[in-house]
TORMAR-116060 format. One record per residue (C-alpha): x, y, z; chain. Coordinates in steps of 0.5 Angstrom, whole numbers, plus 2048, in hexadecimal, padded with zeros to 3 digits. Each point is the difference from the previous one (the first is absolute). Layout:
(rec (X, Y, Z), "A")
...
***
This chain:
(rec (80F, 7AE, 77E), "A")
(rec (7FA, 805, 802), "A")
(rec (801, 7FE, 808), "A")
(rec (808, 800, 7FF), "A")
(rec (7FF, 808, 7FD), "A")
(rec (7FC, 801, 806), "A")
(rec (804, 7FD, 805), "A")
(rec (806, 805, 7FC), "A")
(rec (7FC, 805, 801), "A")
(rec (7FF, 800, 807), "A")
(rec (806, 7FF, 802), "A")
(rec (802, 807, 7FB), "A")
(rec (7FB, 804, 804), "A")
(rec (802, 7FE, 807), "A")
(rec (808, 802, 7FD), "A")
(rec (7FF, 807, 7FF), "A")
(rec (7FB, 801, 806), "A")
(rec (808, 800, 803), "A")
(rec (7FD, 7FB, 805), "A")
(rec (805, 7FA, 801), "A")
(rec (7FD, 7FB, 7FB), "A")
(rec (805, 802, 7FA), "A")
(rec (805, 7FC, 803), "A")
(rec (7FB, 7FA, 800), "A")
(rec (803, 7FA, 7FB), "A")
(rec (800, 7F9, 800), "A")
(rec (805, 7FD, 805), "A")
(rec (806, 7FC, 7FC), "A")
(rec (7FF, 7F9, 803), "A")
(rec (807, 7FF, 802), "A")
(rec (801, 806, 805), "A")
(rec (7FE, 7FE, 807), "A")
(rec (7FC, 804, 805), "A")
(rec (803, 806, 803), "A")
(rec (7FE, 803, 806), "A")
(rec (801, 807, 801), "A")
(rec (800, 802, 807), "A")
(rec (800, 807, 802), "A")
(rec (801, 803, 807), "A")
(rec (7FE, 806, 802), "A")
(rec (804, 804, 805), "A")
(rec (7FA, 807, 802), "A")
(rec (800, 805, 805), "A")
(rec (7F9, 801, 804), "A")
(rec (7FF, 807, 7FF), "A")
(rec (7FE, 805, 804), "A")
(rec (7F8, 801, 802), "A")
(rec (800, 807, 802), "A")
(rec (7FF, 804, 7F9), "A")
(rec (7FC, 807, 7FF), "A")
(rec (7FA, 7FD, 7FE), "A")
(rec (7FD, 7F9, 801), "A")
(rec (7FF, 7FE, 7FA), "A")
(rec (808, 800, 7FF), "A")
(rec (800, 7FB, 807), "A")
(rec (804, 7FB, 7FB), "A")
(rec (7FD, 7F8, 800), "A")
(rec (803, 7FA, 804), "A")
(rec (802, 7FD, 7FA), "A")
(rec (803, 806, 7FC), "A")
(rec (804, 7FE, 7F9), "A")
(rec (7FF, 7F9, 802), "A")
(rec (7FA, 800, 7FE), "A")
(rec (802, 802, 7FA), "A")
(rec (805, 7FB, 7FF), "A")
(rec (7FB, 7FB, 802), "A")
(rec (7FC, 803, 7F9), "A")
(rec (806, 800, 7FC), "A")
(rec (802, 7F8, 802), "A")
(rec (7F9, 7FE, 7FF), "A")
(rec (801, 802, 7F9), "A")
(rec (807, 7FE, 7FF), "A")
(rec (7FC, 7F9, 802), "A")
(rec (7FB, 801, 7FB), "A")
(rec (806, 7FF, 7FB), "A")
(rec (804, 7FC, 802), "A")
(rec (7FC, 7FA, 801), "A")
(rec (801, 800, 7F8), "A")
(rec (808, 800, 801), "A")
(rec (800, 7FB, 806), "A")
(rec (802, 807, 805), "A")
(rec (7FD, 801, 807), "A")
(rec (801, 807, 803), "A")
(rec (7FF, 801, 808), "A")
(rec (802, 805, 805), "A")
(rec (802, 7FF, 806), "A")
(rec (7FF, 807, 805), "A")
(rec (804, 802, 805), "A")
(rec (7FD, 806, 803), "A")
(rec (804, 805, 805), "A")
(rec (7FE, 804, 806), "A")
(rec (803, 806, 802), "A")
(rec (807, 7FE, 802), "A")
(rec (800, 7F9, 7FD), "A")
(rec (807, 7FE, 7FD), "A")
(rec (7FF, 800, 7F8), "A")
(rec (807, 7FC, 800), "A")
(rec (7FD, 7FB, 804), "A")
(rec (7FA, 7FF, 7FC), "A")
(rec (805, 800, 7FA), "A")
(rec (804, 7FA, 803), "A")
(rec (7F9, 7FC, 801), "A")
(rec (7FE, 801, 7F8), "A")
(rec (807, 7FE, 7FE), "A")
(rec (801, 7FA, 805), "A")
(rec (7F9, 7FD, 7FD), "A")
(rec (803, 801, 7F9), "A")
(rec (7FC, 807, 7FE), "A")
(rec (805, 803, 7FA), "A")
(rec (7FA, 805, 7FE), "A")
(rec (7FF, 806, 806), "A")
(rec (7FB, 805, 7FF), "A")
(rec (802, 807, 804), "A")
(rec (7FC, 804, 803), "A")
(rec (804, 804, 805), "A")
(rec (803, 808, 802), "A")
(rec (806, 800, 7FC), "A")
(rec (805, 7FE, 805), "A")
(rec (7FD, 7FA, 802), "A")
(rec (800, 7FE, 7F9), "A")
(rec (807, 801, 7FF), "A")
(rec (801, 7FC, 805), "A")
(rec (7FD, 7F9, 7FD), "A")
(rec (803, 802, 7F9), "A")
(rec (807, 800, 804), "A")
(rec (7FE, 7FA, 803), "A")
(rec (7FE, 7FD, 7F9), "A")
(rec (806, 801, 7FD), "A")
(rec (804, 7F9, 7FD), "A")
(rec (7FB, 7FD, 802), "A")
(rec (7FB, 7FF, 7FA), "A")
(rec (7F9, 804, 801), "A")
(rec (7FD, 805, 7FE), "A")
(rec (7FD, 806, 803), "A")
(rec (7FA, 804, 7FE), "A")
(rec (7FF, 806, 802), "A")
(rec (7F8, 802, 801), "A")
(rec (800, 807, 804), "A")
(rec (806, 804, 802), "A")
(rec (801, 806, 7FB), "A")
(rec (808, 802, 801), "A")
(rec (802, 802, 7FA), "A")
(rec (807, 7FF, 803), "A")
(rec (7FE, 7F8, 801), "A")
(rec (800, 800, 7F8), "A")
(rec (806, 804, 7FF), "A")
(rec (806, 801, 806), "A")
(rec (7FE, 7FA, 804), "A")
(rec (7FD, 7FB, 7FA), "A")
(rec (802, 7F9, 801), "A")
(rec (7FF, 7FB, 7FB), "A")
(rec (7FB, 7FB, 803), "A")
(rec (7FB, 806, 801), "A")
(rec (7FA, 801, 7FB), "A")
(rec (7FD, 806, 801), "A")
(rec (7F8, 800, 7FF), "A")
(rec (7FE, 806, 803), "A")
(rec (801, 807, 7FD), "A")
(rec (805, 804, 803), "A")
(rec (7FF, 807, 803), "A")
(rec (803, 804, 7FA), "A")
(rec (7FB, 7FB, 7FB), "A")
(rec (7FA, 803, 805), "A")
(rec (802, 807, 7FF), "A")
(rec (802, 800, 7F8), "A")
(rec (7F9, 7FD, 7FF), "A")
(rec (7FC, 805, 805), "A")
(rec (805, 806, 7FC), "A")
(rec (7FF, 7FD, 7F9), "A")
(rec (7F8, 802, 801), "A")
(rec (802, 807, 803), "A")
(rec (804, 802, 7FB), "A")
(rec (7FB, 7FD, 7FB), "A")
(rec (7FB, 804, 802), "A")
(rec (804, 806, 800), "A")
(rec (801, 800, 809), "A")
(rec (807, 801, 800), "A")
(rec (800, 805, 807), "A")
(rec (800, 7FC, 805), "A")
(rec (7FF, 801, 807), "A")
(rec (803, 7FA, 805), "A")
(rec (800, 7FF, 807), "A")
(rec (803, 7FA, 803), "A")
(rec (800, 7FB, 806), "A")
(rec (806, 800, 805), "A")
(rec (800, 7F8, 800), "A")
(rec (807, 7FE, 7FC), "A")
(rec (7FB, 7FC, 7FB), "A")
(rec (7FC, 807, 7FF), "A")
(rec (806, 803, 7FD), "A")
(rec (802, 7FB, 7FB), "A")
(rec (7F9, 801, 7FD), "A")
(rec (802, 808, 800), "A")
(rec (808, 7FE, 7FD), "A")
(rec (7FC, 7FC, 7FB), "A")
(rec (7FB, 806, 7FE), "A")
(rec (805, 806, 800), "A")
(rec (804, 7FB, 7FA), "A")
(rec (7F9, 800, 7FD), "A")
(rec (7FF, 807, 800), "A")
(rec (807, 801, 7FD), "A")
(rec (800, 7F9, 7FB), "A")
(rec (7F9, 803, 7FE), "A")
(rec (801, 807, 800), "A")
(rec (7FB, 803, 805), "A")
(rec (802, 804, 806), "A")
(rec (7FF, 800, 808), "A")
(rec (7FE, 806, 802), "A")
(rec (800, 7FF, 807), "A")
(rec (802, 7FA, 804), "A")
(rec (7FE, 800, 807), "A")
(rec (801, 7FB, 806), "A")
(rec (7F9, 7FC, 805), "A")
(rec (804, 7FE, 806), "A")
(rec (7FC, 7FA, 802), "A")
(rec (7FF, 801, 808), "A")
(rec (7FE, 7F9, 802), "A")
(rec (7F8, 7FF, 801), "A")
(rec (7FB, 7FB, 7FF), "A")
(rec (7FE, 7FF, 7F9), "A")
(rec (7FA, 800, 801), "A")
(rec (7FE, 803, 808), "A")
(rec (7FF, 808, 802), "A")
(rec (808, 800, 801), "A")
(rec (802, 7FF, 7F9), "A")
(rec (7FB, 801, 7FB), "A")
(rec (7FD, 806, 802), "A")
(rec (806, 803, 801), "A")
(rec (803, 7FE, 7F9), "A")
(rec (7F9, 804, 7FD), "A")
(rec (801, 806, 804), "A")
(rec (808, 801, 7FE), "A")
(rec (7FE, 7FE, 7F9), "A")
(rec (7FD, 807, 800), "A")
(rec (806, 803, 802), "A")
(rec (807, 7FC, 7FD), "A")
(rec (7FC, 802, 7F9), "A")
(rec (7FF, 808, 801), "A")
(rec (802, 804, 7FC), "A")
(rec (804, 7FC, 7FB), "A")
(rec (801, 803, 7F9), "A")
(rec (7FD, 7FF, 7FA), "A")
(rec (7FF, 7F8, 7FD), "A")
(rec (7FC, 7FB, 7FD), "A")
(rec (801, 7FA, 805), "A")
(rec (801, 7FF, 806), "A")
(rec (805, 7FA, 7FF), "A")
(rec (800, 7FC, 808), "A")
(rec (806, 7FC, 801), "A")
(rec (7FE, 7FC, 806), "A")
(rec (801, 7F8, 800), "A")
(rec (7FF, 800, 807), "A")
(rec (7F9, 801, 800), "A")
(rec (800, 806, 805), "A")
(rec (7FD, 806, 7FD), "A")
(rec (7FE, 800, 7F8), "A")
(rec (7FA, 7FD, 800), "A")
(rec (7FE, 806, 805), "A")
(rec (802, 804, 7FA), "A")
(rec (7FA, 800, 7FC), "A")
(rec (7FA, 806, 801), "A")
(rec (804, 802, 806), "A")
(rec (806, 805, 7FD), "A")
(rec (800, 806, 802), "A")
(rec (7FF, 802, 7F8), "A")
(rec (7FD, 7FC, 7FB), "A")
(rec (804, 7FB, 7FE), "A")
(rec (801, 7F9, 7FB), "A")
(rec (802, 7FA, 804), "A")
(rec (805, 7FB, 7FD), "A")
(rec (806, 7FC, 801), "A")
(rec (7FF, 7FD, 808), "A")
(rec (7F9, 802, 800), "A")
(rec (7FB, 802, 7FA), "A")
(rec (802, 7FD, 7FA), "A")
(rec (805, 7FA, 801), "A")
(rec (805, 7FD, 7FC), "A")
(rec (800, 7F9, 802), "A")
(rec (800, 7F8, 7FC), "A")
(rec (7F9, 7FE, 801), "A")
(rec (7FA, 804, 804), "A")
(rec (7FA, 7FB, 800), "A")
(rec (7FB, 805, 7FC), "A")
(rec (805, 7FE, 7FA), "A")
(rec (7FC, 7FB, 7FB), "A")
(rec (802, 802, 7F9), "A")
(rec (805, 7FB, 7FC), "A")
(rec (7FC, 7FA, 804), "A")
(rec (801, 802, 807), "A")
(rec (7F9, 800, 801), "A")
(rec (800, 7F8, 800), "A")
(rec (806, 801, 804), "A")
(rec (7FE, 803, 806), "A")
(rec (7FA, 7FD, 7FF), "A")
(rec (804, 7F8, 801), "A")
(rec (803, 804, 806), "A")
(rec (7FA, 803, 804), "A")
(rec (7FD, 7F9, 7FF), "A")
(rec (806, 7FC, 803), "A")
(rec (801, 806, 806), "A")
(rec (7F9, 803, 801), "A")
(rec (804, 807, 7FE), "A")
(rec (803, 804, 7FC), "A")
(rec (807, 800, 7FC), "A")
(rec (804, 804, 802), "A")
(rec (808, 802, 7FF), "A")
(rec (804, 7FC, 803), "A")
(rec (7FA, 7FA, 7FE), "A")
(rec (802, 801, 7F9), "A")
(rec (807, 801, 801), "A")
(rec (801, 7F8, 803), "A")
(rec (7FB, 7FE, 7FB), "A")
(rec (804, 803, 7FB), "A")
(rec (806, 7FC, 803), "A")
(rec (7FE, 7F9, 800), "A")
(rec (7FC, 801, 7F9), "A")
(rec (808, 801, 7FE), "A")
(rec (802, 7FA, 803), "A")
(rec (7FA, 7FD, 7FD), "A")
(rec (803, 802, 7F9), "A")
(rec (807, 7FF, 801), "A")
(rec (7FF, 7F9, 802), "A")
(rec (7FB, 7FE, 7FB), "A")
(rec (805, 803, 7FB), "A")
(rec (806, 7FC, 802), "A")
(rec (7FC, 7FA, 803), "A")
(rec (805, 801, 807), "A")
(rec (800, 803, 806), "A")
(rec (806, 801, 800), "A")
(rec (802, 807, 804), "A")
(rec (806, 801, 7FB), "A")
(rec (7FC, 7FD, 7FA), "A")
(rec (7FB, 805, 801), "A")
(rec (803, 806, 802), "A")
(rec (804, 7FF, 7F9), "A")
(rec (7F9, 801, 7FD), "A")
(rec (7FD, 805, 803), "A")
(rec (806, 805, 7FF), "A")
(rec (800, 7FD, 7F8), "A")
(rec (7FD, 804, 7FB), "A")
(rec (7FB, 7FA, 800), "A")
(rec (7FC, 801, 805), "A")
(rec (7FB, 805, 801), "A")
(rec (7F9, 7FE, 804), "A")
(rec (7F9, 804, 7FF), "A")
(rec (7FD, 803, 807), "A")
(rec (7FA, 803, 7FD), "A")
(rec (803, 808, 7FF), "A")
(rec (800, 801, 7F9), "A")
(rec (807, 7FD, 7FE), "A")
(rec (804, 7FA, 801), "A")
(rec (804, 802, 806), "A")
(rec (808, 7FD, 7FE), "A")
(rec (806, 801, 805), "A")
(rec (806, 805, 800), "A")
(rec (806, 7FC, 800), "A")
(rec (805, 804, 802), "A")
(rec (7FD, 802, 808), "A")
(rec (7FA, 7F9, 7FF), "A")
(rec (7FB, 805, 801), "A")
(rec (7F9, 7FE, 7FD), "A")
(rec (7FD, 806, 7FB), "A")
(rec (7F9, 802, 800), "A")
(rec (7FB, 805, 800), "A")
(rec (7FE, 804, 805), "A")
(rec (7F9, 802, 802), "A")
(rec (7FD, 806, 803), "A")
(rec (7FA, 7FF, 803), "A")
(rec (7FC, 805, 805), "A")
(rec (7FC, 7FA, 804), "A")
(rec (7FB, 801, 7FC), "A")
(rec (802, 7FE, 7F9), "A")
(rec (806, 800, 7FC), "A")
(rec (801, 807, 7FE), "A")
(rec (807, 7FE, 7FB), "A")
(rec (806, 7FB, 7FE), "A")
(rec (806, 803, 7FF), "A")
(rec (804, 7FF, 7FD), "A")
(rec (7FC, 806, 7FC), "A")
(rec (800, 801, 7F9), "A")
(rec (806, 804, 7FD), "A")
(rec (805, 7FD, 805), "A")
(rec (805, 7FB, 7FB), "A")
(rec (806, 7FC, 801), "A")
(rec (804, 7FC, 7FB), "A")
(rec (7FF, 7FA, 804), "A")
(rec (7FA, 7FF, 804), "A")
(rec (7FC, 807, 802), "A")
(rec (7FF, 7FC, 806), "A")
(rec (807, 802, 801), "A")
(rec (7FE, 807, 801), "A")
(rec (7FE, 7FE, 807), "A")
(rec (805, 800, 805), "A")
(rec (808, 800, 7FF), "A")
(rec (802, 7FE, 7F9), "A")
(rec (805, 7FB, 7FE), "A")
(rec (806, 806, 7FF), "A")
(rec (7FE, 803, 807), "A")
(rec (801, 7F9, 804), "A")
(rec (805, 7FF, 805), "A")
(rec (7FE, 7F8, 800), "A")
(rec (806, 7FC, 7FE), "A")
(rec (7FD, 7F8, 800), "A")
(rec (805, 7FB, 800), "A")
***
């Protein structure tokens, strides 16, 4: 009796740590084994970034979808389940479609995404009728979960407007409601700035001024970019009128990590630099994550990062919808996934649970300065009468998705 308390026990801990051990059970004895086979279709991304610690890693996301597979194995094992990944990295100019085809020919009917929004349309389009599922691990649109949603697309990754409400929860928190923006040029960068001027007026802060940083083209990092970034940064910051923060909208990478002691007046840093909303950060270690980041650093020699967790996060839901379900069935799992069932723990505080109306996968966002997470939003006082995970990003009254 006394080693059966124990065994309970641990078994409890291991739960509430939000790792993947509260799926574990014993196997039904008549259920035949599963092997779960998850592909994963993944843009090289670009090594030319401001900083070197920036220079993303050759096994970027996947080595997170490597670490959620190891645990999904850990459990499965218990319920007779296998879970493997084939990758299918991409260079520069690589068909995604062709990638695509290859998986499905091998029977892959679980894809996980990381591509521009584009491409990423491209492969749900190619899915269509024909029974597979699509994780979405990094585009942020806003648009991909509203007017371009497709049914076979489950959405990991925040949205821009997630990022925004996130950062402007805290400003508003903190009672920084005036705010001064500068923005890319880049189409990406204003997508970020849209999402942040809907924040302002959801939240009731104001943009004082709003001004534009023409990227000029350069080396990131040679004479002919980053020293003529820093020398206009003086300058594209003079004489803007009184606020509290200077809210960077530069999802290119071009200009906002150039802000920081080099405005012309004195100046608070958030959004593309600074302060930064984003899923993970690898200075997080609150509600477990410390063990977390710990497996990964000793699985890829380095630091989870977003885009890491965001796969992680990706395979830990197949993992649970398959241990649920016993099937790895893409329909079968999907019907769980979106049903009110389902939720999976990702080491950020709540059981994060998907909106049924556009497949987005609610969650907290943290803001962290690169050295420690300064805050998780959403803050203290921002309710809703569903889930105050819905204060981020589009409600439900607000969605232009219509799922078949």
């Amino acid at each position: 009796m006394i080693f059966r308390h124990f065994i309970r026990a641990g078994l409890l801990a291991l739960a509430f740590a939000g790792g993947p051990a509260f799926a574990v059970q014993a196997a039904p004895a008549a259920n035949p084994p599963i092997d779960v086979k998850v592909g994963f279709i993944r843009q090289q991304h670009s090594r030319d970034t401001v900083s070197i610690l920036d220079i993303p890693a050759a096994d970027d996301g996947l080595a997170g979808a490597k670490l959620a597979a190891e645990d999904n194995n850990t459990t499965g094992k218990f319920l007779g389940q296998t879970f493997e990944i084939e990758d299918a990295p991409l260079k520069e100019g690589d068909d995604p479609l062709k990638a695509f085809e290859d998986l499905a020919g091998k029977g892959v009917g679980l894809i996980l995404v990381d591509l521009p929004a584009p491409e990423l349309l491209k492969v749900a389009d190619a899915a269509k009728d024909k029974n597979i599922l699509i994780f979405n691990t990094s585009a942020p649109e806003d648009s991909l979960r509203e007017e371009d949603c497709r049914a076979d697309v489950i959405h990991v990754a925040p949205t821009y407007s997630m990022l925004a409400d996130g950062l402007a929860q805290y400003l508003v928190w903190k009672r920084w409601p005036r705010w001064f923006m500068i923005k890319g040029s880049h189409p990406q960068d204003e997508l970020f700035a849209e999402a942040i001027r809907h924040s302002a007026k959801k939240f009731g802060a104001k943009i004082v001024e709003e001004r534009a940083y023409v990227d000029t083209g350069g080396g990131r990092r040679s004479d002919s970019g980053s020293v003529q970034t820093q020398r206009l940064v003086p300058a594209v910051t003079q004489g803007a009128p009184a606020s509290d923060v200077l809210v960077a909208a530069d999802e290119s990478d071009v200009f906002a990590n150039y802000l920081p002691y080099r405005t012309f007046d004195p100046r608070l840093v958030v959004g593309s630099a600074g302060l930064k909303p984003t899923s993970w950060d690898d200075t997080h270690e609150q509600w477990g994550a410390y063990q977390l980041q710990n497996r990964f650093f000793k699985l890829a020699s380095r630091r989870m990062n977003a885009r890491d967790n965001q796969a992680w996060v990706a395979m830990r839901i197949i993992g649970e919808a398959a241990n649920r379900t016993n099937s790895n069935d893409p329909k079968v799992l999907r019907a769980y996934i979106v049903s009110p069932d389902f939720s999976i723990a990702a080491f950020k505080g709540e059981r994060q649970t998907l909106r049924p109306w556009n497949q987005q996968l609610r969650q907290p966002i943290l803001l962290g300065d690169g050295r420690m997470i300064v805050s998780v939003s959403p803050q203290e006082g921002f309710l809703h009468q569903t889930s105050d995970l819905d204060t981020l990003g589009y409600d439900q009254p607000e969605t232009k998705c219509k799922l078949p």
